[in-house]
C-alpha positions, 0 to 999 in steps of 0.5 A: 749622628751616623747616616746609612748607606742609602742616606749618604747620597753625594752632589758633585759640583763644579764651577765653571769660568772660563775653563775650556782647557781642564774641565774634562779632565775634572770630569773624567776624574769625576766618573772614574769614582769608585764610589760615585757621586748621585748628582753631577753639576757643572755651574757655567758662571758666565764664561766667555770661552767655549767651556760651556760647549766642551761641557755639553759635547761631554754629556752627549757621552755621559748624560749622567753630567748636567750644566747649570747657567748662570751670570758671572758672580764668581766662584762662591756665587756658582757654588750657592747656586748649584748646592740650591739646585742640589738634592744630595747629602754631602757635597763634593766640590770639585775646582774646574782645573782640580781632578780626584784620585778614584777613591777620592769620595770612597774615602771622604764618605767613610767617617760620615758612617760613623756614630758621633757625639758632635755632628761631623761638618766636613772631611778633608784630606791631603793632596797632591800639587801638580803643574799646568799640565798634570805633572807631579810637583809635590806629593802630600803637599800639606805635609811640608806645612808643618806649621798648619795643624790638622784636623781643625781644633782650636779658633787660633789655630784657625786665625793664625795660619790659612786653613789649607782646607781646599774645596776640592778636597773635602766633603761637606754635610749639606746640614752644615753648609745650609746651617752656616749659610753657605759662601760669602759671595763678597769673596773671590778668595779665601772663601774656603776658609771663611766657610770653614771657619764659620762651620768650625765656630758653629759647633760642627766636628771635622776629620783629616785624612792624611792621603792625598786623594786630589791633584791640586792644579796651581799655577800663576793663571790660576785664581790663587795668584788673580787681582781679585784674589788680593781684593778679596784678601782684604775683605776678608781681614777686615771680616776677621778683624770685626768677627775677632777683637782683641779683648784685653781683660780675657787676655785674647789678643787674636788681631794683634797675635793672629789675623795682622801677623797672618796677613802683613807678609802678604801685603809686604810681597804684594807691595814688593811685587807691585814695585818690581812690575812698575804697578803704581796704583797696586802699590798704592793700594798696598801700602794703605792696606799694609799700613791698615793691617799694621795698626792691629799688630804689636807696637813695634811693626806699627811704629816700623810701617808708620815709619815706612810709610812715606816711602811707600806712599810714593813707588818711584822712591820707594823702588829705588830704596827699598830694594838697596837701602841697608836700612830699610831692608832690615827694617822690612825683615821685621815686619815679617817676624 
């Protein structure tokens, strides 16, 4: 069902931890909106810095802006926390360390105008990756994911890559986000494509916009390369792995052909990365999960992690192995086929 004008009133919202440094710049990018959102709201999620402080010097300018306070329970708790103190339509999520183009809600909105048989869940778009300090590195950055389809069409194709359906470039019907709940708050990573996926499987149609309408900020101090994130990895493949079996007799194999393929290389790199910073208790840590993964894989990655496992199990060996034995090498290099 199409929404009017007055209808399509828009909440733009922020979580804030420990983000002195970027957040006004998300702000400023925030009022230069051509179409401006009707709420602003920046969730303090227990910071310890002085980003509160930047914040409320900010809205003695712009008292359009208002802060939320809140205790630290991670970035999917302050999300829930201001769309319940929201009154808008759609809503716009914005990371702190993240900035919108000025047409960035101008262009999302738009399809949401429009009459549909199936009610429209969300929007996204592409975006442009930028470095620390706001300097371009890629342009439509989701055009070199070839493999990563879009929009979203098929469960596979959800399970079997992430979703690269960032927060901070879409626009999500409040209908939707409410209907499904809201984040998981158990995660501190992957949470986006958990929401997404969940609003998928409820029924709700999605649209792609190929134009890069937001900076995307990486970095490795940002949250995508954070300890909690590889926590909240594995909480979410063991999510996957309940919510998707594998059901033989309907020849649907989506933990042996989707999620465990999907995550075994990330446990591999995270295991290797381990290794290489002399971070036992990681790599430990790693090697169970890796060998967890591999038990949902096909017969041949579990006979080779099982075969590995020994090694793994103990980092001195395996740091002196792994990286020189012409065996193991080719060994690893399977896993990630």
């Amino acid at each position: 069902m199409a929404m009017l004008d007055d209808q399509l009133t828009i909440t733009a919202i922020i979580p804030l931890y420990n983000g002195a440094r970027f957040i006004e710049d998300s702000l400023n990018s925030v009022l230069a909106q051509t179409r401006p959102p009707q709420e602003i709201l920046v969730v303090d999620d227990g910071s310890t810095d002085d980003g509160a402080a930047v914040v409320e010097r900010f809205i003695e300018k712009h008292p359009q802006v208002q802060l939320l306070r809140k205790a630290n329970g991670g970035q999917s708790a302050a999300r829930n926390f201001a769309v319940k103190h929201s009154t808008g339509r759609l809503i716009a999520l914005l990371d702190q360390d993240d900035m919108w183009y000025p047409h960035h809600l101008e262009r999302l909105v738009e399809p949401f105008f429009k009459q549909r048989p199936i009610p429209l869940g969300w929007v996204y778009c592409n975006l442009d990756e930028v470095d620390i300090t706001g300097q371009m590195v890629t342009r439509d950055a989701l055009r070199a994911l070839s493999y990563v389809k879009h929009p979203k069409r098929d469960l596979l194709g959800c399970l079997q890559t992430d979703m690269f359906v960032l927060p901070s470039a879409s626009l999500i019907s409040r209908e939707a986000f409410e209907a499904v709940g809201g984040f998981d708050e158990s995660l501190s990573g992957f949470e986006d494509d958990d929401l997404f996926l969940r609003i998928f499987r409820a029924g709700y149609d999605n649209v792609y916009i190929d134009e890069a309408l937001t900076k995307w900020r990486i970095f490795t101090g940002s949250a995508s390369f954070s300890a909690r994130m590889a926590r909240s990895r594995m909480i979410y493949v063991r999510k996957l792995l309940e919510m998707f079996p594998d059901q033989p007799d309907r020849e649907f194999y989506y933990s042996r052909d989707a999620i465990a393929p999907r995550f075994l290389p990330w446990l591999v790199r995270e295991y290797m990365m381990a290794l290489r910073r002399g971070d036992t208790a990681t790599a430990l840590s790693a090697a169970e999960d890796l060998r967890f993964v591999a038990h949902y894989h096909r017969p041949r990655v579990r006979a080779t992690v099982e075969m590995l496992t020994p090694i793994l199990r103990r980092p001195a060996l395996a740091r002196t192995l792994l990286p020189v034995s012409d065996t193991v090498r080719p060994l690893l290099r399977r896993i990630f086929r």
